[in-house]
N, CA and C atoms as an extended XYZ file, in Angstrom:
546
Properties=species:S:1:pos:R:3:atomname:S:1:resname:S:1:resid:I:1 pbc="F F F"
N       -16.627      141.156       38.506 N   UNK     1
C       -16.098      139.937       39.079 CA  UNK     1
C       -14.937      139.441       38.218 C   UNK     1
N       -13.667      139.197       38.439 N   UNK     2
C       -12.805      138.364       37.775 CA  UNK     2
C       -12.664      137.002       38.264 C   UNK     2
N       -12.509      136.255       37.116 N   UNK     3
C       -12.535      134.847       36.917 CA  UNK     3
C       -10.889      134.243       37.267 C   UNK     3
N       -10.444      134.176       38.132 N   UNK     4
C        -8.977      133.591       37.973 CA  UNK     4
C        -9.005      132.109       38.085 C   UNK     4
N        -8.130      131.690       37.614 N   UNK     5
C        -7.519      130.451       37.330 CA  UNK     5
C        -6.405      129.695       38.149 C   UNK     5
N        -6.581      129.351       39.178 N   UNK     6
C        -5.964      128.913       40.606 CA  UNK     6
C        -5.511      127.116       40.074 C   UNK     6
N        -3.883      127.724       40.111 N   UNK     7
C        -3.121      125.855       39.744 CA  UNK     7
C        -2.761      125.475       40.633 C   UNK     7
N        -3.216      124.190       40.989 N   UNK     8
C        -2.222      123.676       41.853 CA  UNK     8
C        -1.740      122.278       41.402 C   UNK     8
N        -0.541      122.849       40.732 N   UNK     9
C         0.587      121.451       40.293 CA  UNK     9
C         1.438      121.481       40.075 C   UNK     9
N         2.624      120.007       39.850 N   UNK    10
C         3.785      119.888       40.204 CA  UNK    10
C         4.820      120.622       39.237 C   UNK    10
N         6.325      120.311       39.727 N   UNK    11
C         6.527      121.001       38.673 CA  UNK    11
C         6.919      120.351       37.540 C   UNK    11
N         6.468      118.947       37.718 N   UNK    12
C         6.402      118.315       36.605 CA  UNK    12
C         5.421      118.052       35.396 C   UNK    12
N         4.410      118.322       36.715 N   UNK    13
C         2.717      118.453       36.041 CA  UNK    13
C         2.752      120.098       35.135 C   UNK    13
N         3.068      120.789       35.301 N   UNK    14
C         3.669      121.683       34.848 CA  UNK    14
C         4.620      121.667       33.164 C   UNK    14
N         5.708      121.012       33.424 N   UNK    15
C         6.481      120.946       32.381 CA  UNK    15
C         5.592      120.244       31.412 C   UNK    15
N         4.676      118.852       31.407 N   UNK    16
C         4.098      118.419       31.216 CA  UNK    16
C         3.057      119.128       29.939 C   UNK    16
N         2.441      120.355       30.317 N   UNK    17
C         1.339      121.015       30.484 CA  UNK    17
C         2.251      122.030       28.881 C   UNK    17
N         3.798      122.447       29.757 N   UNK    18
C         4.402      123.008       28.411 CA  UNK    18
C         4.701      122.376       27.443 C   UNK    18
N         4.911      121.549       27.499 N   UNK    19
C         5.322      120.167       26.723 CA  UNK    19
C         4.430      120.247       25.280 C   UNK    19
N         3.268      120.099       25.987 N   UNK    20
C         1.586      119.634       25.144 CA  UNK    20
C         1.247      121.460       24.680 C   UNK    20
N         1.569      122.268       25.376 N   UNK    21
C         1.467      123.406       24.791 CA  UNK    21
C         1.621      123.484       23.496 C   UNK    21
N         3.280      123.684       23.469 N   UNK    22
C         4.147      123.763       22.377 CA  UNK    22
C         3.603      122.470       21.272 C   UNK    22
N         3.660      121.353       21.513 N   UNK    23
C         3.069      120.231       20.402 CA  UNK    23
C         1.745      120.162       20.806 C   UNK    23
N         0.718      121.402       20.700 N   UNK    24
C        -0.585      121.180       20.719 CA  UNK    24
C        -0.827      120.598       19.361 C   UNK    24
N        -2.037      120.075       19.352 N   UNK    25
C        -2.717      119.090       18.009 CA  UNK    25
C        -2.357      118.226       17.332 C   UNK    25
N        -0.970      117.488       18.734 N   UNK    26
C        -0.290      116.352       18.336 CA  UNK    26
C        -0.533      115.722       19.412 C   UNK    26
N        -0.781      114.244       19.304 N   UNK    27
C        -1.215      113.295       20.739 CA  UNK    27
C         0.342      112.605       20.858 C   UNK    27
N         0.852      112.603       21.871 N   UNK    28
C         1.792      112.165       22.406 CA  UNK    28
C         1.868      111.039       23.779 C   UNK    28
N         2.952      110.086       23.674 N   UNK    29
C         2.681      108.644       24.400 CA  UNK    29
C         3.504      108.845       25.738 C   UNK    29
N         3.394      108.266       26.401 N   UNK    30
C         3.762      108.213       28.119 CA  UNK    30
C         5.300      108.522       28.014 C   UNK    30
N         5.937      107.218       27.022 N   UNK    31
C         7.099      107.646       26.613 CA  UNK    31
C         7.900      108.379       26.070 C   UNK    31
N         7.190      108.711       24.976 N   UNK    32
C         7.654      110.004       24.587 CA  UNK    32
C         7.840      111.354       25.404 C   UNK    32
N         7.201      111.241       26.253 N   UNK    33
C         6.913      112.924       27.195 CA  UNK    33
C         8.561      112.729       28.210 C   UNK    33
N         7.894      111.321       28.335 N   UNK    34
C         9.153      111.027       29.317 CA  UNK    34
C        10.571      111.288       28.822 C   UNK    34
N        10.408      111.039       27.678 N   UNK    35
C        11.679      111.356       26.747 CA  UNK    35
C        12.016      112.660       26.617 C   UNK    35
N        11.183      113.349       26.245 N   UNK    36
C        11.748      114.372       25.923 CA  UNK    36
C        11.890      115.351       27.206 C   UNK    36
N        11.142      115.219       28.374 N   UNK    37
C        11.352      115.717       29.938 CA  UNK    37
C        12.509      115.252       30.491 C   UNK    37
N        13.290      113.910       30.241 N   UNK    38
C        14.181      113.524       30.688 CA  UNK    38
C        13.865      112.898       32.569 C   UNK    38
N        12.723      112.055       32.173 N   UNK    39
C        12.273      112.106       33.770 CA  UNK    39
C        11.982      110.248       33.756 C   UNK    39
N        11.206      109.686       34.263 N   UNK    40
C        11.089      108.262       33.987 CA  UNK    40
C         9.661      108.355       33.526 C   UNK    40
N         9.565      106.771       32.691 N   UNK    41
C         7.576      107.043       32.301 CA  UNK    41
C         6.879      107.101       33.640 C   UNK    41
N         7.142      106.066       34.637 N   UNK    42
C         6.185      105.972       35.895 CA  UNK    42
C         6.075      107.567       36.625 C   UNK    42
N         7.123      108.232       36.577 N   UNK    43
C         6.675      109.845       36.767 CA  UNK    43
C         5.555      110.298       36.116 C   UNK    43
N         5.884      110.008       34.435 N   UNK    44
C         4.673      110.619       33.784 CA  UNK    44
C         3.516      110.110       34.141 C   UNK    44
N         3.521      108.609       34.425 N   UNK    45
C         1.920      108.413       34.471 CA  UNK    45
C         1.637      108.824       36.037 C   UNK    45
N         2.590      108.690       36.819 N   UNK    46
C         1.996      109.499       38.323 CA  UNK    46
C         1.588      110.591       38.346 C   UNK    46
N         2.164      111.701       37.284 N   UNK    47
C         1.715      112.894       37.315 CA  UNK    47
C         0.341      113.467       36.321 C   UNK    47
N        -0.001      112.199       35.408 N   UNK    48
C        -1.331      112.809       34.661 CA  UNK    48
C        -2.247      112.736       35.183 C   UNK    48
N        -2.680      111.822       36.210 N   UNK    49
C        -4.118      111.744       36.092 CA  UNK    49
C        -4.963      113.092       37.301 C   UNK    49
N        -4.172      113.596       37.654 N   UNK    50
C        -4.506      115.558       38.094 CA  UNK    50
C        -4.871      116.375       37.110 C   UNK    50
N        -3.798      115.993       36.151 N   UNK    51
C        -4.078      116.939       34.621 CA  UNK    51
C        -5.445      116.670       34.040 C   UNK    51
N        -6.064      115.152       33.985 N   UNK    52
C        -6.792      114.890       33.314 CA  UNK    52
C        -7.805      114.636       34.274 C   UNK    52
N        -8.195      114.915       35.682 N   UNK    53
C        -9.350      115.260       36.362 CA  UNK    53
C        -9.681      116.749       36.502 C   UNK    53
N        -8.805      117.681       36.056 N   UNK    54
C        -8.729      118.849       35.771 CA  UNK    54
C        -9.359      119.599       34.430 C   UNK    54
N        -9.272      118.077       34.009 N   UNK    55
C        -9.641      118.368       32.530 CA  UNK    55
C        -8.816      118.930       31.172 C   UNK    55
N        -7.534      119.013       31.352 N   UNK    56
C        -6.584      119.693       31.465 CA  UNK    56
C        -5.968      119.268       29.560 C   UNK    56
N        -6.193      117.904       30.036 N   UNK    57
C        -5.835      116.987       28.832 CA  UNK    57
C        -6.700      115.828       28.449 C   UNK    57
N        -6.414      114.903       27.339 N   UNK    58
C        -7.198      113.965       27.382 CA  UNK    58
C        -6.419      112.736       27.035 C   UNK    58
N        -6.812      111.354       27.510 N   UNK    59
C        -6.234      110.392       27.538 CA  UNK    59
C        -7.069      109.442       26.640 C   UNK    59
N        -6.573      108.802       25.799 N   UNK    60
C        -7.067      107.584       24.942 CA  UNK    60
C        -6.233      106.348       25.111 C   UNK    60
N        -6.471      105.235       25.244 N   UNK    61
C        -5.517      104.029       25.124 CA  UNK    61
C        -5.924      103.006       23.681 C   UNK    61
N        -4.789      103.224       23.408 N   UNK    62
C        -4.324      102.513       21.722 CA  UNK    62
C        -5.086      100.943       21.848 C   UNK    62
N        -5.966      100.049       21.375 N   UNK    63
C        -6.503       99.144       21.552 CA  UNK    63
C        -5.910       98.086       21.163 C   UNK    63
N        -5.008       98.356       20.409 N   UNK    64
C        -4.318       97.362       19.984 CA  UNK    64
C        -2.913       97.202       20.736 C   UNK    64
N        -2.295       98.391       20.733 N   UNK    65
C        -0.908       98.517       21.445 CA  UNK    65
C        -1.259       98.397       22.789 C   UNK    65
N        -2.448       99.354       23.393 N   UNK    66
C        -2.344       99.000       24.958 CA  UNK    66
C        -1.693      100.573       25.740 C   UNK    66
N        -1.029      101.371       24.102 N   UNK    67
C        -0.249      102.805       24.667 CA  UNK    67
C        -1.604      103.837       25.248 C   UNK    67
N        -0.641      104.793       25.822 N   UNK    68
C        -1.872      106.223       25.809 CA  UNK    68
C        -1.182      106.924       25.314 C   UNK    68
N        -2.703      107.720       24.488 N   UNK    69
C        -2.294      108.753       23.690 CA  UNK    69
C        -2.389      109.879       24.757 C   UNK    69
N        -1.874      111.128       24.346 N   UNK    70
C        -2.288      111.910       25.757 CA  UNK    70
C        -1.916      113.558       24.931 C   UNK    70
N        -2.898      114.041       25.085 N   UNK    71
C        -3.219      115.422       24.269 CA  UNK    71
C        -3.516      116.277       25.014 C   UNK    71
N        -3.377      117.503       24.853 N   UNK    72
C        -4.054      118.837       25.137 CA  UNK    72
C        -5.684      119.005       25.064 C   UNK    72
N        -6.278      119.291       25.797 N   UNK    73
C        -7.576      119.709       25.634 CA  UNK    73
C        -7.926      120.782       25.369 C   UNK    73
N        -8.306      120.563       24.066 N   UNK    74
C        -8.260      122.158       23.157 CA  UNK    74
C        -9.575      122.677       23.296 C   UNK    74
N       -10.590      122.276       24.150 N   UNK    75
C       -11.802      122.838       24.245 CA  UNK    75
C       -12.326      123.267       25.271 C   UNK    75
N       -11.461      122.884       26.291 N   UNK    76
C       -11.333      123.397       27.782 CA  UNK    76
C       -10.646      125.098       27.461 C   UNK    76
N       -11.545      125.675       27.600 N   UNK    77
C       -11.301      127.365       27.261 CA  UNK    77
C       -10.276      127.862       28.899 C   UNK    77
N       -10.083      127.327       30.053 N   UNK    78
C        -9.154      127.800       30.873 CA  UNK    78
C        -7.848      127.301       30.740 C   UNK    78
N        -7.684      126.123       29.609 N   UNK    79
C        -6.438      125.826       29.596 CA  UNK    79
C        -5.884      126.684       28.297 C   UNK    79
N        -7.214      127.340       27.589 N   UNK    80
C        -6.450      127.747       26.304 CA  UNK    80
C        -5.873      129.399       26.666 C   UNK    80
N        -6.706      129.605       27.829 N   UNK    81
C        -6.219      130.867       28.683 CA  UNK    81
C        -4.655      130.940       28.729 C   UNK    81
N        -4.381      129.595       29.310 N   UNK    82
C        -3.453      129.103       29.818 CA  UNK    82
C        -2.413      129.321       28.438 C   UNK    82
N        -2.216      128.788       28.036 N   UNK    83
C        -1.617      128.385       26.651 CA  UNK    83
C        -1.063      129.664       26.119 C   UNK    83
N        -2.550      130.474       26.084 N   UNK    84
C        -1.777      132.067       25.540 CA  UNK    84
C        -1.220      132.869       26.034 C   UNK    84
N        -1.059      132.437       27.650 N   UNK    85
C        -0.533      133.069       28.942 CA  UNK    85
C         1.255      132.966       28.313 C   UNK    85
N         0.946      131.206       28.309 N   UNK    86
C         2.225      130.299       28.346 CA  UNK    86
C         3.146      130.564       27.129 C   UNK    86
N         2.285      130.777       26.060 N   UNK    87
C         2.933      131.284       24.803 CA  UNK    87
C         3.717      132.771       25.070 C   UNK    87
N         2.769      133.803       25.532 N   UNK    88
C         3.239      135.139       25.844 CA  UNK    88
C         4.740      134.818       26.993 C   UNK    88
N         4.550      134.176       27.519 N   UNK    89
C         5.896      134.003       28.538 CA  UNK    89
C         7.079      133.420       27.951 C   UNK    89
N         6.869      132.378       26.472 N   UNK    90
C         7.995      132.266       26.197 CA  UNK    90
C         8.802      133.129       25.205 C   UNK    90
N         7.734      133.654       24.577 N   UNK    91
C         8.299      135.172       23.371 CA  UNK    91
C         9.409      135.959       25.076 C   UNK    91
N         8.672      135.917       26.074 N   UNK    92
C         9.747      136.860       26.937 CA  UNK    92
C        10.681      136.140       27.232 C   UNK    92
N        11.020      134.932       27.632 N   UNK    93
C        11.783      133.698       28.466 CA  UNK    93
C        12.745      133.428       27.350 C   UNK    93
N        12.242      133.645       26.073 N   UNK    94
C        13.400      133.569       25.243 CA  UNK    94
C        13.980      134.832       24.738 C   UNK    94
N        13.779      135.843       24.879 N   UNK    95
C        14.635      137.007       24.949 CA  UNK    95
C        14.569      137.164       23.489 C   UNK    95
N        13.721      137.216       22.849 N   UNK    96
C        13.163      137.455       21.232 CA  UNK    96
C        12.586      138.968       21.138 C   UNK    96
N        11.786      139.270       22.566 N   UNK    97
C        11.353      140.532       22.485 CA  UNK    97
C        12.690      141.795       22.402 C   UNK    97
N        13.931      141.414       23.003 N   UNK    98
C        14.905      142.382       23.829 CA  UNK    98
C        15.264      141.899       21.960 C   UNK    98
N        15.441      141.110       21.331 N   UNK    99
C        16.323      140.789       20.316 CA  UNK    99
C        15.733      142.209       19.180 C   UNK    99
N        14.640      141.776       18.865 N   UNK   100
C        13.468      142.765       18.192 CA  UNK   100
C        13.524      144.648       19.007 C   UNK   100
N        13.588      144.592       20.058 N   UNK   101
C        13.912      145.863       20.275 CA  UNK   101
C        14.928      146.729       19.789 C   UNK   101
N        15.753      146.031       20.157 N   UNK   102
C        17.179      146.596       19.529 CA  UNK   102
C        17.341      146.393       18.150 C   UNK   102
N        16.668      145.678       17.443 N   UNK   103
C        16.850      145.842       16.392 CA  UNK   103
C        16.403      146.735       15.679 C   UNK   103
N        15.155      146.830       16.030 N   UNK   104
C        14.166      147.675       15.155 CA  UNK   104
C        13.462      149.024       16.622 C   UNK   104
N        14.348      149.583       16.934 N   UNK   105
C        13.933      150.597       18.552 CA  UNK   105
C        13.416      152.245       17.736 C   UNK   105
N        12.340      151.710       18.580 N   UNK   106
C        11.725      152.750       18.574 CA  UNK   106
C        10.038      152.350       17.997 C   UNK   106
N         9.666      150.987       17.346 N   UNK   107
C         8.625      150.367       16.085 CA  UNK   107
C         8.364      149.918       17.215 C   UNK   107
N         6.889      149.814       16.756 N   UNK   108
C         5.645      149.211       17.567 CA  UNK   108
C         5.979      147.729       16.975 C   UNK   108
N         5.907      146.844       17.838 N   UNK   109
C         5.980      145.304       17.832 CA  UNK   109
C         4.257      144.487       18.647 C   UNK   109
N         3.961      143.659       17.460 N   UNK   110
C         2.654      143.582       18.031 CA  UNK   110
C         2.800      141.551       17.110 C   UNK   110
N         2.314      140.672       18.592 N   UNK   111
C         2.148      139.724       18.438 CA  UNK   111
C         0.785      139.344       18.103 C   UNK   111
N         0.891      138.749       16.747 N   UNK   112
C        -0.566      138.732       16.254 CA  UNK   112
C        -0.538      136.923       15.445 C   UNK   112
N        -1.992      137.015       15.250 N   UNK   113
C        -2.495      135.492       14.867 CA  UNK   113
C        -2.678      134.437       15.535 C   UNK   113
N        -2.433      133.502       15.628 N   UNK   114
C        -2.968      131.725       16.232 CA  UNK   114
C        -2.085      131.997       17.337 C   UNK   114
N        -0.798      132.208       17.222 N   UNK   115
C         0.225      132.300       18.799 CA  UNK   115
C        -0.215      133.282       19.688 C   UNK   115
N        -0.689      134.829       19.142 N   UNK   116
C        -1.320      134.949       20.263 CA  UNK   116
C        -2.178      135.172       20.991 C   UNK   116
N        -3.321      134.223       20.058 N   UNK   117
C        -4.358      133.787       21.185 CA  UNK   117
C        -4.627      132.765       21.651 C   UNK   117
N        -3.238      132.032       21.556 N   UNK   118
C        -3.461      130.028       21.769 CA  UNK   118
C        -3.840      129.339       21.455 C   UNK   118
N        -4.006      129.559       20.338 N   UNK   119
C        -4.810      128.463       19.245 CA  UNK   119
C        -3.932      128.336       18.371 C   UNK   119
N        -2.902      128.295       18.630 N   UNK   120
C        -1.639      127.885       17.438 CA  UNK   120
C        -1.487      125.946       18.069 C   UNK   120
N        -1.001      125.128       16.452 N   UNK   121
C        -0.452      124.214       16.733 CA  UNK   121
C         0.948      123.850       16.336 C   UNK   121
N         1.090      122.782       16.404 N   UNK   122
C         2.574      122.430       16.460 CA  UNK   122
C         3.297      123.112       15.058 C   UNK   122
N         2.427      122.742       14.194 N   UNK   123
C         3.095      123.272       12.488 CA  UNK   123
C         2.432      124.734       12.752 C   UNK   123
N         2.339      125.506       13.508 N   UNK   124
C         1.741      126.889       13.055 CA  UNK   124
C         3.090      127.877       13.410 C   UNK   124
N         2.952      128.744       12.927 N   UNK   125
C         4.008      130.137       13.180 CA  UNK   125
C         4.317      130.938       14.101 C   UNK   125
N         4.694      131.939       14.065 N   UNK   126
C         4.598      133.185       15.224 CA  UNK   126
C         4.687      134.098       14.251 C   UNK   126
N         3.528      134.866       14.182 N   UNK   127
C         3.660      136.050       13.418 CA  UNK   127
C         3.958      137.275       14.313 C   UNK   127
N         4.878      137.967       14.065 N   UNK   128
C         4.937      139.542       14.329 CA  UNK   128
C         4.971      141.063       13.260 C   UNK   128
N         4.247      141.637       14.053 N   UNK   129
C         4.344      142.962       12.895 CA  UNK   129
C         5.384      143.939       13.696 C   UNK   129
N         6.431      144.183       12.877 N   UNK   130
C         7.326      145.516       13.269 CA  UNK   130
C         6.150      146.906       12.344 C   UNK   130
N         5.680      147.877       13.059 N   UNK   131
C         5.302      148.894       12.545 CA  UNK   131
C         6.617      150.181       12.963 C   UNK   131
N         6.504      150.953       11.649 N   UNK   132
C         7.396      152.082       11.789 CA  UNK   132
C         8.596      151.695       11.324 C   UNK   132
N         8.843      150.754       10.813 N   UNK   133
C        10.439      150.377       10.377 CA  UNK   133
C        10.247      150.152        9.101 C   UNK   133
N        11.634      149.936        8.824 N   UNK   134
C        11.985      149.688        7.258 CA  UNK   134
C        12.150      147.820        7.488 C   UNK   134
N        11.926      147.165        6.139 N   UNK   135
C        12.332      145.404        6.157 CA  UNK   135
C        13.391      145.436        6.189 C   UNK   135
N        13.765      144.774        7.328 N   UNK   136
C        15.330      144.606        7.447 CA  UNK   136
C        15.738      142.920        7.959 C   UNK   136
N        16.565      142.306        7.256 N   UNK   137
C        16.524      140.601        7.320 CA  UNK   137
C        17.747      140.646        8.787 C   UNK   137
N        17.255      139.547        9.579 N   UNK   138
C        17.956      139.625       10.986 CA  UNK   138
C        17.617      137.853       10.839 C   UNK   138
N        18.512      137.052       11.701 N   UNK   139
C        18.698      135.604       11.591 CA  UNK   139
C        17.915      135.141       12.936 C   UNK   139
N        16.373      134.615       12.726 N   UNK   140
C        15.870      134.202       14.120 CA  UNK   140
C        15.940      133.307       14.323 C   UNK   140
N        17.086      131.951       13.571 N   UNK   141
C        17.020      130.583       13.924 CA  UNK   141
C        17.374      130.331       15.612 C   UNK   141
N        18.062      131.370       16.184 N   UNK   142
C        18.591      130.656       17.796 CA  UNK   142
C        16.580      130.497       18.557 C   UNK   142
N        15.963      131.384       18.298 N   UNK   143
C        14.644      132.006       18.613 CA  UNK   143
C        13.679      131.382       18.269 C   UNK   143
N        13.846      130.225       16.923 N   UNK   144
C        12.623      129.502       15.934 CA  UNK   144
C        13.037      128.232       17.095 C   UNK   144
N        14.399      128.151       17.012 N   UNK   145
C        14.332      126.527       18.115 CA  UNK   145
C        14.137      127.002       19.466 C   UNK   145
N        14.104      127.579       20.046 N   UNK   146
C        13.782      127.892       21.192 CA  UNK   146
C        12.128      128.053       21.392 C   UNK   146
N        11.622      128.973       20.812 N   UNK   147
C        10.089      128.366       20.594 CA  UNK   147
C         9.975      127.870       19.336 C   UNK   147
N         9.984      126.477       19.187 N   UNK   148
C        10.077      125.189       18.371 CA  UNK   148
C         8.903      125.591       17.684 C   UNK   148
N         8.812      127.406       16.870 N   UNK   149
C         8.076      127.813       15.735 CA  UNK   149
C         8.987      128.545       15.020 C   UNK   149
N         8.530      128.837       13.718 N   UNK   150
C         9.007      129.397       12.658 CA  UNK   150
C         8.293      131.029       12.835 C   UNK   150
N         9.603      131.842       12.328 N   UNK   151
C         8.681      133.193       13.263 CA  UNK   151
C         8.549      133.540       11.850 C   UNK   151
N         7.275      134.442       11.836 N   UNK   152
C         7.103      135.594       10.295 CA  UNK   152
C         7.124      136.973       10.568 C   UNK   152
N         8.266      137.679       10.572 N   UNK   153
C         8.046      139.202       10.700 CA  UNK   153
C         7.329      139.839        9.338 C   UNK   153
N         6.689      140.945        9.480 N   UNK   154
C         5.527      141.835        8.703 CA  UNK   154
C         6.394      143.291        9.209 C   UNK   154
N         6.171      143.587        8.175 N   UNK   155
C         6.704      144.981        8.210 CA  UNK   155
C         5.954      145.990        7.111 C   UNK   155
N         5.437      147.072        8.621 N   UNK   156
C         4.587      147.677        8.142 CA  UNK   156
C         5.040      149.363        7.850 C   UNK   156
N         5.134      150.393        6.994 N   UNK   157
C         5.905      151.555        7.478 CA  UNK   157
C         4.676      152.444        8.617 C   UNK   157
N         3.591      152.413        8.508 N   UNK   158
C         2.807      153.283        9.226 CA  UNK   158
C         1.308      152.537        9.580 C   UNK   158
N         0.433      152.499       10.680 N   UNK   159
C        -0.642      152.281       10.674 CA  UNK   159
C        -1.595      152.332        9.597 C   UNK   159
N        -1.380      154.025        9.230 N   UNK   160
C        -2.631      154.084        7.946 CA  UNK   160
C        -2.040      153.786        7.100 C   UNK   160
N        -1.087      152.860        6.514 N   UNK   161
C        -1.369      151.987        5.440 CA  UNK   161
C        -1.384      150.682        5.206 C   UNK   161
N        -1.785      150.317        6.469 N   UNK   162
C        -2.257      148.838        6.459 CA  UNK   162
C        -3.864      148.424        5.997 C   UNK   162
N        -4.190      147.604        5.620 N   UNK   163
C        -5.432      147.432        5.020 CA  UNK   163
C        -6.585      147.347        6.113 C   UNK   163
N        -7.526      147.298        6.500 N   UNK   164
C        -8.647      147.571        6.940 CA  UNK   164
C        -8.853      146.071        8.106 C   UNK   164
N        -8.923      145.391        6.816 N   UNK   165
C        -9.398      143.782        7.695 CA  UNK   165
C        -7.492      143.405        8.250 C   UNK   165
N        -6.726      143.864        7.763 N   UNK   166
C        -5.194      142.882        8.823 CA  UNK   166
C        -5.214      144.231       10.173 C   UNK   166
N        -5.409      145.250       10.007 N   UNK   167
C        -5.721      146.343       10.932 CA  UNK   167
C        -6.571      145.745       12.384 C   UNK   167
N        -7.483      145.419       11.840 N   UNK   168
C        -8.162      144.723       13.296 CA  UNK   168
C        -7.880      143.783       13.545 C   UNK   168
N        -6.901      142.517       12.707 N   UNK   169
C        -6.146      141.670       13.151 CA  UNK   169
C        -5.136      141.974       13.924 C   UNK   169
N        -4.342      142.960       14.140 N   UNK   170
C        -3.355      143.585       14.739 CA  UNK   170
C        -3.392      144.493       15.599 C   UNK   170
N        -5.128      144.857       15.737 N   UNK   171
C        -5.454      145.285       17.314 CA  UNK   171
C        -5.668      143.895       17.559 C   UNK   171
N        -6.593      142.707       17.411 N   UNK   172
C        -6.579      142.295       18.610 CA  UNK   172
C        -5.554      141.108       18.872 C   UNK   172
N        -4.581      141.796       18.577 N   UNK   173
C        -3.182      140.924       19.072 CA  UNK   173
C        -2.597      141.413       20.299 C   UNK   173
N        -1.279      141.302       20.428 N   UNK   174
C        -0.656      141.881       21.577 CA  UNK   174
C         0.400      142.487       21.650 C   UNK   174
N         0.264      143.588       22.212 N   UNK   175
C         1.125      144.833       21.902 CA  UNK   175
C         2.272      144.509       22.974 C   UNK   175
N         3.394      143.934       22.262 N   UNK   176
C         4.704      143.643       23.184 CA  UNK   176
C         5.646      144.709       23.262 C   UNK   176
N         5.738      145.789       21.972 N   UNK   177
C         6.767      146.998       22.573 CA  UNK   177
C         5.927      148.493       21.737 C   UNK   177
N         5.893      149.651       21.942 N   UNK   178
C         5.183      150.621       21.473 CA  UNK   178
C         3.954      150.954       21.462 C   UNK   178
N         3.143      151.401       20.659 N   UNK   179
C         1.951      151.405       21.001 CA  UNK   179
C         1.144      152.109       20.086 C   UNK   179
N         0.150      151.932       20.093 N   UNK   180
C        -1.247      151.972       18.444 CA  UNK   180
C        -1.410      153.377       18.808 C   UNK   180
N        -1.574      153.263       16.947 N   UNK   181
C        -1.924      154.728       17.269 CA  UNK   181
C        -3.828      154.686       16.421 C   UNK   181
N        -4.302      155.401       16.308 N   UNK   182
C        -5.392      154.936       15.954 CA  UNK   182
C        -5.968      156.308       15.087 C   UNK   182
């Protein structure tokens, strides 16, 4: 039986959703979202409360201010599906993978750690391992602001000489160009 995950929302509810992705494990205010979406607040608040009967996110109101806080729901396991879906789409959407190919063609490229299994937060990284290449320094700042992380390339020359325990860290990552050898 497969389990799919059937959305139905806007495409603001949407942007929304990337928004809180990218600044997961940071609570963010009506205004702020609005701000940085470039949309009005009364959009934002028309468009959460789907997200958050969905379960999607969670809403707190500031007791003193009267604001909402409004977060990711990091324990809802179909949104974290989501997340690592959403993460994997922007390593492609930003053209980081085609950057890494050509650079290093022919090396197994394998997305590993908190990014890619969606459990990365706002201060966390993007780790990648180039296997089969030599360390070679390449400038990923257009790529770090574009996914608003700091990337760490690993450079490995061969499978068997990686250590035992980062080895099964790097199977169960995700193999974006080449392929394991075992």
């Amino acid at each position: 039986m497969v389990n799919t995950i059937k959305l139905k929302l806007t495409g603001l509810q949407q942007n929304i959703l990337r928004l809180l992705f990218i600044k997961s494990g940071k609570s963010l205010n009506q205004r702020g979202i609005a701000k940085i979406l470039s949309v009005s607040p009364p959009a934002i608040m028309k468009a959460i409360p789907n997200l958050e009967k969905n379960n999607y996110i969670r809403i707190k109101q500031d007791k003193e201010s009267k604001r909402w806080s409004i977060e990711l729901n990091r324990d809802n396991y179909k949104i974290m599906y989501l997340k690592r879906v959403d993460n994997l789409k922007q390593i492609y959407e930003s053209k980081l993978l085609e950057c890494l190919e050509q650079e290093f063609a022919g090396s197994t490229i394998i997305l590993f750690g908190s990014y890619s299994r969606g459990e990365d937060t706002e201060n966390s990284d993007t780790d990648i391992a180039i296997i089969g290449r030599k360390e070679k320094n390449i400038n990923l700042n257009k790529y770090e602001k574009l996914l608003d992380r700091r990337i760490n390339l690993n450079f490995y020359e061969s499978f068997s000489k990686i250590h035992k325990n980062l080895k099964e860290n790097l199977f169960n990552g995700i193999v974006l160009s080449g392929g394991i050898e075992l």
